[in-house]
N, C-alpha and C positions, 0 to 999 in steps of 0.2 A: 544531827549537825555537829553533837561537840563529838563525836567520834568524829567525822571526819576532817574536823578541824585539828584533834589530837596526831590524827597520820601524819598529815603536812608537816606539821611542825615537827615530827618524830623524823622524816625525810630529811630533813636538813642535818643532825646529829647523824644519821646512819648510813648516808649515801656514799659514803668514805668504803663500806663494807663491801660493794658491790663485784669488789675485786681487789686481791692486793697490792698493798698501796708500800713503798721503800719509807724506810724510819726519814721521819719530817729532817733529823738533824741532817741528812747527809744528803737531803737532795737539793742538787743545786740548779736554781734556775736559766732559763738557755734563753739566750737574747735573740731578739725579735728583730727584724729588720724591714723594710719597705721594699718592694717593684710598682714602676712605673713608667710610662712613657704613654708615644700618640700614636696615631693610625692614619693614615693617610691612604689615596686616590695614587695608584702610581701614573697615570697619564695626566693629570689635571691637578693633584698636588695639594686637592682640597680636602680636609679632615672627615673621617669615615664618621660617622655620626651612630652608637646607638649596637655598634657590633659586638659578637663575641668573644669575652676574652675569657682562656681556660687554663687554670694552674696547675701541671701536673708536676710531680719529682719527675726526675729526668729517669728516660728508658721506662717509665710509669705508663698503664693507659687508664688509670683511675684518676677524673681530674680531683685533686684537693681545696681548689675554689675557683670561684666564677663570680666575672662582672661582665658591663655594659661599656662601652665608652661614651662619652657624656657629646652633649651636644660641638663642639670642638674639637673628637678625637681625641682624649684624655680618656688614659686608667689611671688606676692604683691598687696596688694588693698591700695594706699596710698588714701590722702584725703578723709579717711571714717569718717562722723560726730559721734558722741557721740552712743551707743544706743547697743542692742546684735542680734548679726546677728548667722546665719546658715553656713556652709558653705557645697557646696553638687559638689562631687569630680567625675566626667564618663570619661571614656577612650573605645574604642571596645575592648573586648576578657577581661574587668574586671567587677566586679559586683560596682554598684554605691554604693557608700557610704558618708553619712552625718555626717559632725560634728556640734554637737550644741552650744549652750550657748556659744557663741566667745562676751566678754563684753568690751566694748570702755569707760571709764569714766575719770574724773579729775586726774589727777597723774598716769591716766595707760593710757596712750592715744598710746601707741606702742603697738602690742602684734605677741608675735611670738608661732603660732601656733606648738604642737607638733608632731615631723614627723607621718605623716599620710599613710598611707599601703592601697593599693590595692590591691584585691584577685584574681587572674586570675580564670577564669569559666572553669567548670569542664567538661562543655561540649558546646562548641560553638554551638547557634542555624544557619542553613542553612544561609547564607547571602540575603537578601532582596534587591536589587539595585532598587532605586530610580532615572528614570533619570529626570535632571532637567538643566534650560539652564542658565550656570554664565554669567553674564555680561561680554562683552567685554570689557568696559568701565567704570569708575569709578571715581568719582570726589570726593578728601576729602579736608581740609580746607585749603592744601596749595597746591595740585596738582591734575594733572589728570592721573589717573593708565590704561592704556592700557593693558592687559590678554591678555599674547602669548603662553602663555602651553597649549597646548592641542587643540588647534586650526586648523581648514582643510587649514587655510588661509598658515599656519606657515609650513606645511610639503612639503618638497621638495623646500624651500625657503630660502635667508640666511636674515641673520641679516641686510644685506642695505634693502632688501626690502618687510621686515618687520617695518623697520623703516621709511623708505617711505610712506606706507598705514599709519601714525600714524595721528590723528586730526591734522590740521593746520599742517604738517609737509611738505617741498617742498624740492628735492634736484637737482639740478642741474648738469649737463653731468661732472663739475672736479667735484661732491662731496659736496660743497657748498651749506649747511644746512641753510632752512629759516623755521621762526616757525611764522605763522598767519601774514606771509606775511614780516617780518622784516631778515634781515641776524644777524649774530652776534649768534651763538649758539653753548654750549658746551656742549659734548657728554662725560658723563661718563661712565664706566662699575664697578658696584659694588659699585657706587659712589668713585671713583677714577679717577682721569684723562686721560684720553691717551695719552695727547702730542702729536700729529699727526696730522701734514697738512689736510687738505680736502681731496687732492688725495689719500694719504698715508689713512686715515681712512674709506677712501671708498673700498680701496684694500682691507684692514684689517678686514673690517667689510661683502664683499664680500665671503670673502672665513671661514665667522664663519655660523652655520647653524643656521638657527630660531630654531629650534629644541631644542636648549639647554638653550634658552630663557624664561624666567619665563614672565616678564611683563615689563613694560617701562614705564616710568615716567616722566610727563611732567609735570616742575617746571617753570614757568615764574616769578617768583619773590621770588630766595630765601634768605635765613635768610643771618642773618652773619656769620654762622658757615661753609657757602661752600666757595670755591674759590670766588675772584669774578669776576672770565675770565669767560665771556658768558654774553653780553650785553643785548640779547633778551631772555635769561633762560637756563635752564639747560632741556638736553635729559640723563637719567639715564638709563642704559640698568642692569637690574635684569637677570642674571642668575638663571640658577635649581639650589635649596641646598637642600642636601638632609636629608629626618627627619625619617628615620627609622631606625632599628635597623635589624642587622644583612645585607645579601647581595639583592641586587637588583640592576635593570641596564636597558639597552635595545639598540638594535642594529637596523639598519635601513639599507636602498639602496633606493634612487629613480633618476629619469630620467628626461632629459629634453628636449623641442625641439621647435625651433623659427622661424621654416620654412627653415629655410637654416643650420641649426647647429644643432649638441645634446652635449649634457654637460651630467653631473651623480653625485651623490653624493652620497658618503657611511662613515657608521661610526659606531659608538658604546661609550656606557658608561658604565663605575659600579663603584658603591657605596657600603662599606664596613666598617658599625659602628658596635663595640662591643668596652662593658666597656669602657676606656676613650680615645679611638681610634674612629676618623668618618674621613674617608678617601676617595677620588676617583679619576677616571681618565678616561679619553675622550679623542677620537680619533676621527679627521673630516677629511676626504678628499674629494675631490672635481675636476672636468675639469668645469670651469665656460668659456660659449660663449656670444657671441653678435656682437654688431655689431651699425652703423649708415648708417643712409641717408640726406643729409645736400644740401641745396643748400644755398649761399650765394651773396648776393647783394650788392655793394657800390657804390656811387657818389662822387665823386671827383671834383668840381668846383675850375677850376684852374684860371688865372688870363683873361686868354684867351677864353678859352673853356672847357668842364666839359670832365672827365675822366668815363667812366663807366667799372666798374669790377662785371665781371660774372662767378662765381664758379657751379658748380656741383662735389658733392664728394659722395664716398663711402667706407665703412673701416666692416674691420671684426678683432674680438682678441678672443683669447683664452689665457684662464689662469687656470694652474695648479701647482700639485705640491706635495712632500711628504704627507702624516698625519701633520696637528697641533694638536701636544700635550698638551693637559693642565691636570696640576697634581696641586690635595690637600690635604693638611692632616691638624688634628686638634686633640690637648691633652689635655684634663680636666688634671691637677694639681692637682687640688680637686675641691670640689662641687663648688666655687668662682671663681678659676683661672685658666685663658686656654691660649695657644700657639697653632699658627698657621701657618703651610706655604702653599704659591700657588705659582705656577711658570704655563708657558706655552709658546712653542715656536710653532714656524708657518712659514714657507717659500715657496714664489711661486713661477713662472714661467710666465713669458707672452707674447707671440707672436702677434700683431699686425702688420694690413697695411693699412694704408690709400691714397688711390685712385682718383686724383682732376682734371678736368679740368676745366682751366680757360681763358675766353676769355678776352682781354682788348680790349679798344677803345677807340675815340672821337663818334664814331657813334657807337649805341648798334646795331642797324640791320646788320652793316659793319662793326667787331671788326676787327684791325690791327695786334693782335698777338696772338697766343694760345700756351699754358705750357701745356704739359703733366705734372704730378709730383704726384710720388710714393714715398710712405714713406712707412718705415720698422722698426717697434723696437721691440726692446725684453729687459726685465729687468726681473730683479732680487730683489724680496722685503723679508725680512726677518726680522721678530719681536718677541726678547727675554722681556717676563716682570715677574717681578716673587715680591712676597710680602711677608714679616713675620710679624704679628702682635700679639698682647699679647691683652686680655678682663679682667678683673678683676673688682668684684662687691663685695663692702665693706663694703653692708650693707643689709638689708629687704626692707629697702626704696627707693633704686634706685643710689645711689651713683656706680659710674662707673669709671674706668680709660682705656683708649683703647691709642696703642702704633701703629705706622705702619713705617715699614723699605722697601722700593720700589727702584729697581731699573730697567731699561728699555733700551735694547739696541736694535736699529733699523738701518738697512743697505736700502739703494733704490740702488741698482746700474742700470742706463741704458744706453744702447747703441742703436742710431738709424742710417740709411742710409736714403738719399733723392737724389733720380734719378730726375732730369729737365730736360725738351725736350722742346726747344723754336723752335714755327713756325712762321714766318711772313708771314702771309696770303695777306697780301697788295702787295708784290712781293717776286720774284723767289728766295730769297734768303735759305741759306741750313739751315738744321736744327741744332739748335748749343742744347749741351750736357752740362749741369753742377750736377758735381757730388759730395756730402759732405754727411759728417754725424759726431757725438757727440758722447762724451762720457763722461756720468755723473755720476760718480760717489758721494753718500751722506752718510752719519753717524750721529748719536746722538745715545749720550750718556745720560741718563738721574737718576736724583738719588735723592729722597726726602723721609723726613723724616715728622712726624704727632703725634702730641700728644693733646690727647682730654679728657676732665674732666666735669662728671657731678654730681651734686649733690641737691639731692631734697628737699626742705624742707615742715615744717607744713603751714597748710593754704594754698598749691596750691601754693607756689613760687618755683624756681626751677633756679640752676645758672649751666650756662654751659664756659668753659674755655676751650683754645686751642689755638697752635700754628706748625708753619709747614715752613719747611725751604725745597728750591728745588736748582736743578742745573742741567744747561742744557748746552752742548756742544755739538756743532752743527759744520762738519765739509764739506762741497760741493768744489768739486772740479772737475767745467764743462770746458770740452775741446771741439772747434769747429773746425773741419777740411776743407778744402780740399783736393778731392781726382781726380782732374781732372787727377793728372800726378802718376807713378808708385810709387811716393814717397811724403805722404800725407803731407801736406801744412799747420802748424798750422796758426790760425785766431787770433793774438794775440787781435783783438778788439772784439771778441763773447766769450775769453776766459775768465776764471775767477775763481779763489781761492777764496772762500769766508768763514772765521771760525766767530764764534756766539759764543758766553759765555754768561749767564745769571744767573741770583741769584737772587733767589725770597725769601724774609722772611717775614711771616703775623703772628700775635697774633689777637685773638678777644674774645670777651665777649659776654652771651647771657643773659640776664636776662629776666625769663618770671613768669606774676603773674595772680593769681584769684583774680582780683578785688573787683565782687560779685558775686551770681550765674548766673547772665545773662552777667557778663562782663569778659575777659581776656586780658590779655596785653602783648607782646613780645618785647624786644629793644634789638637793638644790634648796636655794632660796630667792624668793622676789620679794624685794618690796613695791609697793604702791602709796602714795600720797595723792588724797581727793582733798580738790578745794571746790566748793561748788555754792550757789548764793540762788533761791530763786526768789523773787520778786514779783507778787501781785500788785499790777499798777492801780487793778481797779478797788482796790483795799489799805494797799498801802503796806499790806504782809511782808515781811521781809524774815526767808529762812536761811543762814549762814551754816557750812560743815566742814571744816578741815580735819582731815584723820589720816594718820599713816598704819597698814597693816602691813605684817611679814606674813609671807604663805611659803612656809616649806613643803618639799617632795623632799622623797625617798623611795628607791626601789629597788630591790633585791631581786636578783633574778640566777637562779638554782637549774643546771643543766645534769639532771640526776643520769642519764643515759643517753645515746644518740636519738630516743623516741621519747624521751620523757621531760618538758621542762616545769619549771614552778617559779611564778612572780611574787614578790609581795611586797607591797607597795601601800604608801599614804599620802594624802594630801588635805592642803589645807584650799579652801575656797574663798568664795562671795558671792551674792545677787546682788548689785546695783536695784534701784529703782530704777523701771525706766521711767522719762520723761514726761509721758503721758499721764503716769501714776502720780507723780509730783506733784500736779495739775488738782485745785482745790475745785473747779467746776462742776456744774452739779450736768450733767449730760442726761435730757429727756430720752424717756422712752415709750411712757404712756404714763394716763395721768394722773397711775397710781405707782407706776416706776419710777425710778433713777440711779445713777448714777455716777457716785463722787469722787475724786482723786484725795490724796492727799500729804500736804505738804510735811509734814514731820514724818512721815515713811521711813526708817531704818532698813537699813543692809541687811542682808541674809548671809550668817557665817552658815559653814559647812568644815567638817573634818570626815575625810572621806577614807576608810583602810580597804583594801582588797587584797585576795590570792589568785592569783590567777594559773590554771593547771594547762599545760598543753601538752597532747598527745599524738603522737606520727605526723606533729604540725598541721593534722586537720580536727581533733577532736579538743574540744574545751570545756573546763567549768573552773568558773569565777566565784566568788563567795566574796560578799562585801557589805559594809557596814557604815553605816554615815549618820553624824549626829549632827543636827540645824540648830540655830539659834536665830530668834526673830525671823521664821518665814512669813516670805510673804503672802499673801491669797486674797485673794475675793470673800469678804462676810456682809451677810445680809442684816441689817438695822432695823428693824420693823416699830412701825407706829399705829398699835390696834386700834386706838380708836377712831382712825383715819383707814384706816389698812391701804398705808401707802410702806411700800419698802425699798429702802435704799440702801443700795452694793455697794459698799465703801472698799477700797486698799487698805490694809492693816497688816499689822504684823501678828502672828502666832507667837506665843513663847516657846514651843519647842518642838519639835516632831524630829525623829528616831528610824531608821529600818533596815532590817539585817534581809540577809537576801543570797541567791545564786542565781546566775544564770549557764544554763548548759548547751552547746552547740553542737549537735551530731549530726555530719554527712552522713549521705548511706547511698550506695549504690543499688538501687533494685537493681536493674538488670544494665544490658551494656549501653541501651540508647535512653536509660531512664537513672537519672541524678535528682536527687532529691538533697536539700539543707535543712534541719531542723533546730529551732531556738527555744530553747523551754527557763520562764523566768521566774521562780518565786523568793515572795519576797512575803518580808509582814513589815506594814506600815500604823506608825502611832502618831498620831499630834494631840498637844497640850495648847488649852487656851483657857481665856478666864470668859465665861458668858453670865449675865446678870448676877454680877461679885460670886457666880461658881466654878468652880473649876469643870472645862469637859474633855475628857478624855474619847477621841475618835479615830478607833483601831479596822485593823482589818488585813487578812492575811489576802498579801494579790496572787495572781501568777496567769501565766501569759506561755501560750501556745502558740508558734507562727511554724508555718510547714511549707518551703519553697520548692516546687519539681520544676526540672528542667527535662522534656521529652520528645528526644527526635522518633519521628513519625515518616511512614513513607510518602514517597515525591519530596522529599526535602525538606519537609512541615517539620516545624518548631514550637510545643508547645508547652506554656508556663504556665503556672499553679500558681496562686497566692491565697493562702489559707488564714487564718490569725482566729483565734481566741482571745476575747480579754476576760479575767476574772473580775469581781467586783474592788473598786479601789476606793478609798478613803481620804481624803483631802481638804484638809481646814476642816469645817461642819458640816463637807458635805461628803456624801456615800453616792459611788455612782455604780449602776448595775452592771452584770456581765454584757459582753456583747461580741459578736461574731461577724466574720464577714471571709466570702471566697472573692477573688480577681480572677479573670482569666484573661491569657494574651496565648495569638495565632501567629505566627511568623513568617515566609517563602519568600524565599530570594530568585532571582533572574538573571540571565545575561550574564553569567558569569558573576553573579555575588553584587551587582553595580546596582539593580532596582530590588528593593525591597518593599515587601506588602504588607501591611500588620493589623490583625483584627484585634480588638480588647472588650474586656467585658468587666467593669466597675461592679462592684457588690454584686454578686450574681441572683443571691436569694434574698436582695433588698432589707438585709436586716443588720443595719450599720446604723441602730438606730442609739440615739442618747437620750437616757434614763438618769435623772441624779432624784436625790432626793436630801432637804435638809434640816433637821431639826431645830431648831432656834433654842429651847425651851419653853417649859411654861405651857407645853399643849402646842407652840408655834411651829408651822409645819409649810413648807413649801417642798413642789415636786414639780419636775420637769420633764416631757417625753417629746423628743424632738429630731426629727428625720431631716437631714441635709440634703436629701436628691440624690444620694452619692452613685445609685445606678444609673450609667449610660454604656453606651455603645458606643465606638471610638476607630475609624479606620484610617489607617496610615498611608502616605505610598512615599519613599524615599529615590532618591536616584543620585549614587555613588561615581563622581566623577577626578580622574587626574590627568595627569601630563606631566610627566618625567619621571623619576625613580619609584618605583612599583615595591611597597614594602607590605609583607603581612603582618598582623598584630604578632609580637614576641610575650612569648613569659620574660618576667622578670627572674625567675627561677631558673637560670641557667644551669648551675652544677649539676641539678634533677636531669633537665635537656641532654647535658654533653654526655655524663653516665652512661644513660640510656643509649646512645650512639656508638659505644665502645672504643672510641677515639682518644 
């Protein structure tokens, strides 16, 4: 590792060598200029939306850059040197067309192109389809893009596990997102925040289908212009937008089934752009099942003698529920400025049981008592979030102002029963009966506002501005009963009111520059001020927090050859608690479990460094290091001579882990693509356990193997392979584990119905193993199977009416090359 951290750095001092370079004093810099202009419909006048525009020198057929025109008909080629270029304009269903003589010199270094017209063809030739396999995977200079459109992986699947399958991604049975082995991860949509506990986002994210997922983004160190909640990176979930004109859409059904349950999911979309209207709306419904199998272990060393607890459990749920609706719509102004609203609500349903018995004892071969104990819930989840934002662009060069107005209202209401049946096996005595259950009711309220400023300038500098103020009210109010007698028994010590206020306010800066042509530079800085107060009504508790952090970026980014580039980058973080954690409630779970939240919880800093290497833009390896303060976790409390244990929130004092991750495509052969992510890391936490210090280390690493493989008759078929190594986390240690996916693909009718088989955990062994020492002889272990094998079949059906576009790369210049044009 420090060899190759030694090269890197020796790169930067010597890449000057790769060829000779004219003495610094005499070389003088050549001024940069802008091309820009629109694109229009020459019969109907309306803006080509989305076409190809390609830069060559003039009498040139090698283009020198390439863009898109944005949804309006708008380019721009800013930082284009002195000289006279071409510019050569293609779209499908129009004839290409070139403009010549475009001249960049002293005192005209802007120029704005005049609207430029394309002719629609007078007779469409037969369409020629090309199939070829896109990348799953994608590395560019600050993230990794995971491709979920159009995937066999992705049908009949929802967004948790979708997002499961992602590189280095882990999620754990509440939800609780680790990225390359570290926890601390925020999950965006649209790049927006959720606000949503683990559970709640797992719910959330459960009942959305992959379906309507474009790609996912995985950010582990980003700028200053994002939040900076997510200590270990940012998970971006990219929705479908839609880029055509006139109507299009498609409607699906498919089925599920885990050996013991079937689940189904059905839905539909359409999209409807004309003139300065781009509008649509989705409908997803869904019966999502599963289930667990869990056995559970603990030692109890009491002062005397040791306690031994022995669980075996079993549970099954179902969750359903209306359609979630999600609706958008979008207004060009004019060619510059657009208005936008999205809203979408969603509400489920969920039935659960979980099933345990448990033996105690001083002798495990001879336990003294056995619990039956049934649990029953049902809840109720329900999530309004809707958004209007305004785009405005004020200039050729890139000058931008974006506005975002958000608010989000979410309900969890649940109600559970717990039936206990105590035996004493040691003697005759009767079976005694204890009977309770809860009722928790929860609310947030959530409302933030966003204002973002960018503006470009000459020479490749660029300043971006912005600021964002949030607010969150947070209301729980959990009631614990007994119900032994006809007239139930409030628990005023498990009950609890607990409301949450928060206010969040950040400004930040981004400045980024073109040093020279092999170098660029990014800095930034945000600040954040938290004011937040929570209040236990039923205590009287009152916890107050004002703080302001600064969290700088930096990023260096090193263009050693046309094949070769180098990032190097830092940042500073945080983990918020979330709300639920704040929450001093003790949460049953059996009636030797619990638990607790808690209300002095501290933040989790993070200072995050990486390198990041890219290679012919498809090969990568990242090397990176990040040191914690106060993480947060799950630690287990135990009371031997009860042998009752309760999982409290706490903060760690520190945990450490240096690490790489490597990304290699490979082409076996011409109808087989394969992506592979290979992640090691070594992971350390510090903490203090009965006034000792424990040190809980562990080198992880992580193997994930994606093939994409076209097959005859059209069949499309997908791999999904993953290794986990063993990982280490607070005081707990969790075992290796492995798991293969498989998805079947064939399309119809011209590409319009598609078919899609899937196969979850193939070799059913996705199973979770932790185990955690307490000290002192104290010993809990966990071996717990989620259901995660089913069966899954799809059927899509792809419909439009008016402008017929196929999916583009974004890579155009790669495109036009290739063409010889």
């Amino acid at each position: 590792m420090g060899q190759l951290c030694l090269c890197l750095s020796f790169s930067v001092t010597t890449s000057g060598q790769n060829k000779p370079q004219a003495p610094a004093a005499t070389a003088a810099p050549v001024s940069q200029g802008a091309i820009s202009g629109v694109l229009t419909d020459s019969l109907s006048g309306s803006p080509i939306a989305f076409a190809t525009v390609a830069l060559l020198p003039q009498g040139g057929t090698q283009a020198q850059d390439g863009t898109l025109t944005d949804e309006s008909g708008h380019f721009s080629f800013p930082n284009v040197p002195q000289g006279t270029y071409s510019l050569t304009f293609s779209f499908i269903g129009y004839k290409t067309k070139t403009v010549q003589q475009v001249t960049l010199r002293e005192g005209a270094l802007t120029v704005s192109v005049p609207p430029v017209e394309l002719s629609p063809v007078a007779t469409q030739l037969k369409e020629v389809s090309v199939e070829a396999l896109r990348p799953t995977i994608t590395q560019e200079a600050d993230r990794m893009v995971v491709n979920i459109a159009g995937t066999a992986l992705a049908a009949a699947s929802t967004a948790y596990e979708v997002l499961a399958k992602s590189p280095g991604v882990y999620i754990d049975q509440e939800g609780n997102i680790q990225l390359n082995g570290r926890a601390g991860v925020t999950v965006m949509l649209d790049g927006k925040l959720t606000y949503l506990s683990a559970r709640d986002l797992r719910n959330m994210l459960e009942g959305m289908s992959a379906e309507n997922i474009r790609s996912i983004e995985i950010i582990t160190n980003p700028s200053a212009k994002y939040d900076a909640e997510g200590s270990s990176g940012i998970l971006n979930i990219n929705l479908k937008k839609n880029d055509l004109r006139g109507m299009n859409g498609s409607v699906y059904a498919g089925a599920t089934y885990n050996g013991k349950q079937f689940g189904y999911s059905t839905g539909g979309n359409i999209n409807y752009k004309t003139g300065k209207w781009n509008s649509f709306l989705s409908l997803d419904m869904a019966q999502r099942v599963g289930g667990r199998e869990a056995t559970f272990t603990r030692v109890f060393q009491g002062e005397n003698s040791a306690i031994y607890f022995d669980q075996v459990a079993t549970g099954n749920y179902k969750v359903k529920g209306p359609p979630i609706v999600r609706f958008g719509t979008d207004y060009s102004l004019n060619d510059r400025h657009s208005v936008g609203f999205v809203a979408n609500y969603g509400t489920n349903y969920l039935w659960a049981d979980f099933l345990t018995d448990t033996y105690l004892g001083n002798n495990r071969n001879q336990p003294a008592l056995y619990i039956e104990a049934n649990n029953y819930n049902e809840n109720r989840f329900a999530n309004f979030n809707s958004n209007l934002h305004y785009l405005g662009k004020f200039d050729t060069l890139g000058t931008t102002l974006s506005a975002d107005l958000d608010y989000v209202r979410i309900t969890n209401d649940g109600f559970a029963n717990f039936y206990n049946y105590y035996d004493s096996l040691a003697s005759d005595k009767p079976v005694l009966q204890d009977f309770l259950y809860t009722d928790t009711p929860n609310g947030f309220d959530i409302y933030s506002a966003k204002l973002d400023f960018t503006k470009p300038f000459a020479e490749g500098h660029k300043l971006e501005l912005g600021a964002k103020a949030s607010r969150v009210i947070s209301d729980s109010d959990s009631r614990f009963y007994f119900n032994n007698s006809e007239v139930p028994i409030l628990d005023i010590k498990r009950t609890n009111h607990f409301i949450y206020n928060e206010n969040i306010f950040a400004a930040y800066v981004n400045w980024s520059s073109k040093l020279s042509e092999r170098f660029s530079l990014q800095a930034g800085l945000r600040a954040e001020q938290t004011v937040s107060e929570g209040e236990s009504k039923t205590t009287g508790q009152v916890t107050e927090r004002d703080y302001l952090n600064l969290f700088p970026s930096v990023f260096l980014q090193q263009k050693v050859n046309d094949s070769y580039e180098i990032s190097y980058s830092y940042s500073r973080r945080l983990q918020r608690p979330n709300y639920g954690q704040l929450n001093p409630f003790f949460a049953y779970r059996d009636p030797y479990t619990y638990w607790q939240g808690n209300p002095y919880l501290r933040s989790q800093y993070t200072h995050a460094f990486s390198v990041t290497q890219v290679y012919q833009k498809n090969y990568s390896l990242i090397l990176n290091y990040q040191r914690n303060q106060d993480v947060i976790a799950e630690l287990p409390a135990i009371d031997t001579e009860t042998a009752t244990t309760i999982y409290y929130i706490g903060n760690v004092d520190a945990s450490q882990s240096f690490g790489l991750t490597a990304v290699v495509p490979l082409k076996i052969m011409k109808n087989w693509d394969t992506n592979n992510t290979l992640v090691v890391s070594y992971q350390e936490y510090s903490t203090i356990v009965n006034q000792e210090q424990v040190i809980n280390d562990q080198v992880y690493y992580m193997l994930q193997s994606n093939h994409n493989i076209l097959l005859p008759l059209d069949l499309r078929l997908e791999v999904n392979a993953v290794y986990n190594g063993p990982v280490a986390y607070a005081l707990y240690r969790v075992e290796p584990r492995w798991w293969v996916h498989l998805g079947l693909k064939k399309s119809f009718w011209d590409k319009k119905l598609d078919l899609s088989l899937n196969v979850n955990d193939v070799f059913k062994s996705q199973r979770l193993l932790i185990a955690a020492d307490v000290g002192e002889g104290n010993i809990s272990d966990f071996d717990q199977y989620f259901r995660a094998r089913h069966v899954g079949l799809s059927l899509r059906y792809n419909f439009s009416k008016g402008q017929k576009v196929e999916e583009r790369r974004r890579n155009t210049l790669e495109e036009l090359n290739r063409t010889g044009n």
